[in-house]
N, C-alpha and C positions, 0 to 999 in steps of 0.2 A: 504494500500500500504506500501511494505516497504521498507524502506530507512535508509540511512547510511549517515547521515550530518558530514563533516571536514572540522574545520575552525580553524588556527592561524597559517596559513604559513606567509612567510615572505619574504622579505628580511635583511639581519642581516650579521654584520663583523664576521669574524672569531674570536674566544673567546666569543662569543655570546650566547644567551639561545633563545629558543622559547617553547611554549609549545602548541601542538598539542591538537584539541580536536575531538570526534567523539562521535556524538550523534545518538540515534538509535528513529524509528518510527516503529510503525508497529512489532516492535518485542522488546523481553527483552532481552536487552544485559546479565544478568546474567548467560543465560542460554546455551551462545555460549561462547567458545574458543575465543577470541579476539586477533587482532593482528594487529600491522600496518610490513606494508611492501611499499617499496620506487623505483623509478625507474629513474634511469638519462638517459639524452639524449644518442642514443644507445645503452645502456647497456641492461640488463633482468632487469625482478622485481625481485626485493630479499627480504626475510622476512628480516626484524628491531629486532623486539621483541613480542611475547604472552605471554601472561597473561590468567592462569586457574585458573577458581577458585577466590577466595578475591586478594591472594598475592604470587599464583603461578607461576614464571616469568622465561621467557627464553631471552637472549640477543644472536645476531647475534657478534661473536668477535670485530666487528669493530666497536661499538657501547659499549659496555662493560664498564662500568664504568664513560659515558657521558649520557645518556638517562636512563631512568625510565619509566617504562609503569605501569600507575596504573589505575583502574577505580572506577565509587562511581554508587553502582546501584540506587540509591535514587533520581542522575537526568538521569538515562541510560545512563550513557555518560563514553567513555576511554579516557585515555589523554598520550599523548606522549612527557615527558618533559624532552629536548635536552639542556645538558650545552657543554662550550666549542666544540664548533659547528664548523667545517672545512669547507675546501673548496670541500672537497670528498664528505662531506653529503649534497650537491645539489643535488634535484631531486624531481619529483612529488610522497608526499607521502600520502597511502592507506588507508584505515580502512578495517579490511577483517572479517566477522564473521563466525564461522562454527557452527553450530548448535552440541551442547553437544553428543547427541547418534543419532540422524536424519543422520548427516552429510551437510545438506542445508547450502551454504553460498550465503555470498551476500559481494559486495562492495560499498565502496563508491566512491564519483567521483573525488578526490582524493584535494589535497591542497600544491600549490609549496612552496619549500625551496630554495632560493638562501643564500650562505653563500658568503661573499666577500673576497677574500684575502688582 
């Protein structure tokens, strides 16, 4: 079976860090596109940041220069590590995998962020 485990939401003041984790079963993360993407109350989901490859990374502008997406395939796990964290980055966020040249994803069930003003 496979699955997509996120664990180190929070709650946290603003100026704050967390670091997100997403663990994979059932399949090898190395071999997917990885990405977390987020979603607050009412709004759409929106990608965060992917990560191709070791240390191929893309950030969403709003994120740019606060977050880090890295992964270490050695435990299959990405991680999402948010500094100076606002009150705008609330929201329940994702683990999303797309398989390399298949194109098959999966998600995970996702892990809240509250940032407090």
């Amino acid at each position: 079976q496979v699955r997509l485990v996120e664990s180190g939401g929070g709650l946290v003041q603003a100026g704050g860090s967390l670091r997100l984790s997403c663990t994979g079963s059932g399949l090898i993360l190395s071999i997917y596109y990885m990405s977390w993407y987020r979603q607050a109350p009412g709004k759409q989901r929106e990608l965060v940041a992917t990560i191709v490859g070791k240390d191929k990374t893309y950030y969403a502008d709003s994120v740019k220069g606060r977050f880090a997406i890295s992964r270490d395939n050695t435990n299959n796990s990405v991680y999402l590590h948010m500094d100076n964290l606002k009150p705008d980055d609330t929201a329940d966020y994702y683990c999303h995998a797309e398989h390399l040249i298949v194109g098959s994803e999966y998600w995970g069930q996702g892990t809240q962020v509250t940032v407090s003003s």
